[in-house]
N, C-alpha and C positions, 0 to 999 in steps of 0.2 A: 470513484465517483458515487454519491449516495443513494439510494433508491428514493424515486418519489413516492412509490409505491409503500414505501413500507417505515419510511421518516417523515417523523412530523418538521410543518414547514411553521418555521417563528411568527409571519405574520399571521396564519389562522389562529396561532396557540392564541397570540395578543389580542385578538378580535373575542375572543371565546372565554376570555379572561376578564375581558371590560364586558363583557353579556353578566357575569357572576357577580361582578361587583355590581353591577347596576349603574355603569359611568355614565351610561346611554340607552337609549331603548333598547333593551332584550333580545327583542325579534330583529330589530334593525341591526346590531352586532352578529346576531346567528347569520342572518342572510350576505351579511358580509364574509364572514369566516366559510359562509358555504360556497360561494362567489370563486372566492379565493382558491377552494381545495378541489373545484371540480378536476380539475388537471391532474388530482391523485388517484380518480377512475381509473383501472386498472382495465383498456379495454377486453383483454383473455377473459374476462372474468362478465357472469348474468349482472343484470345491472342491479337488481337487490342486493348481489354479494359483494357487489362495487361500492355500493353506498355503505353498505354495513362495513366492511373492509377501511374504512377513511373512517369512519365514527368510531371503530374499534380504537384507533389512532388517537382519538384524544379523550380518549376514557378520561383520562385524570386530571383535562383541563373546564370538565362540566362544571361541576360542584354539585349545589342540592339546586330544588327547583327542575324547571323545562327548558334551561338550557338543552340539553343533548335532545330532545326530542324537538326543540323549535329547529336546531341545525338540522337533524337528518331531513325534517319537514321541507326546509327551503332547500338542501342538498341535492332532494328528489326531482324536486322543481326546477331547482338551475341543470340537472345532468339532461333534460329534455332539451336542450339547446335552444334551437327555433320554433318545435313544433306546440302549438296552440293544444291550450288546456279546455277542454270544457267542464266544469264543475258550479254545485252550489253554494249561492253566499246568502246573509242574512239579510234580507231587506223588508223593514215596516212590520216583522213580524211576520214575515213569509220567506220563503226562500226562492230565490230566482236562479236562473241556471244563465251564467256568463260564460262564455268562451275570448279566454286572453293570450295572449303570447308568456312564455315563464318571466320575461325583464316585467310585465307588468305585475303580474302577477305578486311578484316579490317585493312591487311596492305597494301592496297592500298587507292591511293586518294581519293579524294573530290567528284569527279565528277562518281567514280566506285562503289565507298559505297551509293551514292544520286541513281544511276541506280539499281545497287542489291535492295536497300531499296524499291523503287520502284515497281521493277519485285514481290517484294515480296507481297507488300500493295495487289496486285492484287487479293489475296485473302480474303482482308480485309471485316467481317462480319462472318467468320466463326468460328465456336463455338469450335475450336480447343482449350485444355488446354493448358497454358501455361509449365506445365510440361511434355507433350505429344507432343509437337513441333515437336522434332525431331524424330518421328513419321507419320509425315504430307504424304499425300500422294506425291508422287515424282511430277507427274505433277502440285499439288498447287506448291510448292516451286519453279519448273521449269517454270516459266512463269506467274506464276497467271491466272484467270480466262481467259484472252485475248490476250495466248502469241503471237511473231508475227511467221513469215514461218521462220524464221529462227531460234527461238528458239526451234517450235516444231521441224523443221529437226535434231538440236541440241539434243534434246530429245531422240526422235526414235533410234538415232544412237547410244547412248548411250545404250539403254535398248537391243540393238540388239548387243553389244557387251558384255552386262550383260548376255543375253541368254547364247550365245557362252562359255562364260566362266563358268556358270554352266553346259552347256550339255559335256566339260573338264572334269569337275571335279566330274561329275557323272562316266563317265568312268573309275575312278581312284576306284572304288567302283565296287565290284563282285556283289552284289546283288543289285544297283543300274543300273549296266550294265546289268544287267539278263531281270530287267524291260524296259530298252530304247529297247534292242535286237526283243522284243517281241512285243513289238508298231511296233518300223518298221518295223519287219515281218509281224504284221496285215493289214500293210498299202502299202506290197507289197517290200518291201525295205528290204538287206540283210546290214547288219554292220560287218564287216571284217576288222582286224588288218592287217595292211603292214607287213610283214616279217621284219624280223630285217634284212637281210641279202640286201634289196631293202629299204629301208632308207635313204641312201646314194645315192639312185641313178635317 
């Protein structure tokens, strides 16, 4: 039986073929062919050596041009499975800092996919499996090693609206309520429901 690991699969070659010719958008062909090859993550293997290890694979269906760097770019992107990107795009001659899941991300351009891919590398060296990606601790994925103030501010506000909406959804829970109740009684703090009848007002 053949290794996936270590044979090229026809439909990426064909996807990465029509990027060279220019049958179809570029990017749109690379993120397809990257789509296609995550399955060739090799998860024994850090997830840079994963990536690098599948691109190695089709050296000699790039050609000239960004083919091979637009694939590794959304390669990187797709091998994150579920967990959300946060990084910067261009807007109005500014750059704003979005946080997206990788399927969106990958439908956006050239220059959003090169930035996420980027944001990501920042991590690059770590011994993360490739099947445990999206697993990564939120801060590598948010920023990499060196993110800038605006994506930790991006960050922070994120995980402080995460708080919020578990300490919801604890309340929605008797015996989880019992326990919050009883902290912040220890802590000097009484927790008290609004009347129904003052809700409205």
């Amino acid at each position: 039986m053949s290794n996936i690991y270590t044979q090229k699969m026809a439909s990426v070659s064909k996807s990465l073929t029509s990027a060279v010719k220019a049958e179809s958008s570029v990017m749109a062909k690379c993120v397809e062919a990257a789509q296609l090859a995550t399955k060739q993550l090799n998860p024994k293997l850090a997830m840079d050596k994963a990536i690098d290890a599948v691109v190695k694979l089709y050296a000699d269906d790039f050609g000239a041009g960004n083919v091979r760097r637009n694939f590794k770019d959304a390669l990187t992107i797709a091998a994150c499975a579920d967990k959300a990107i946060t990084f910067e795009v261009p807007s109005k001659g500014e750059k704003k800092v979005v946080t997206e899941k990788p399927e969106d991300v990958l439908k956006r351009g050239k220059h959003a996919i090169n930035s996420a891919a980027a944001t990501l590398r920042g991590t690059k060296g770590t011994k993360t499996p490739a099947k445990t990606a999206s697993k990564a601790k939120p801060d590598a994925i948010a920023g990499g090693l060196n993110p800038t103030p605006q994506v930790q501010a991006k960050v922070s506000e994120a995980k402080r609206d995460e708080f919020y909406k578990l300490v919801t959804k604890c309340l929605e829970n008797e015996k989880s309520l019992a326990l919050l109740k009883d902290a912040l009684k220890s802590g000097g703090y009484r927790l008290a429901k609004i009347p129904k009848s003052h809700k409205d007002h």
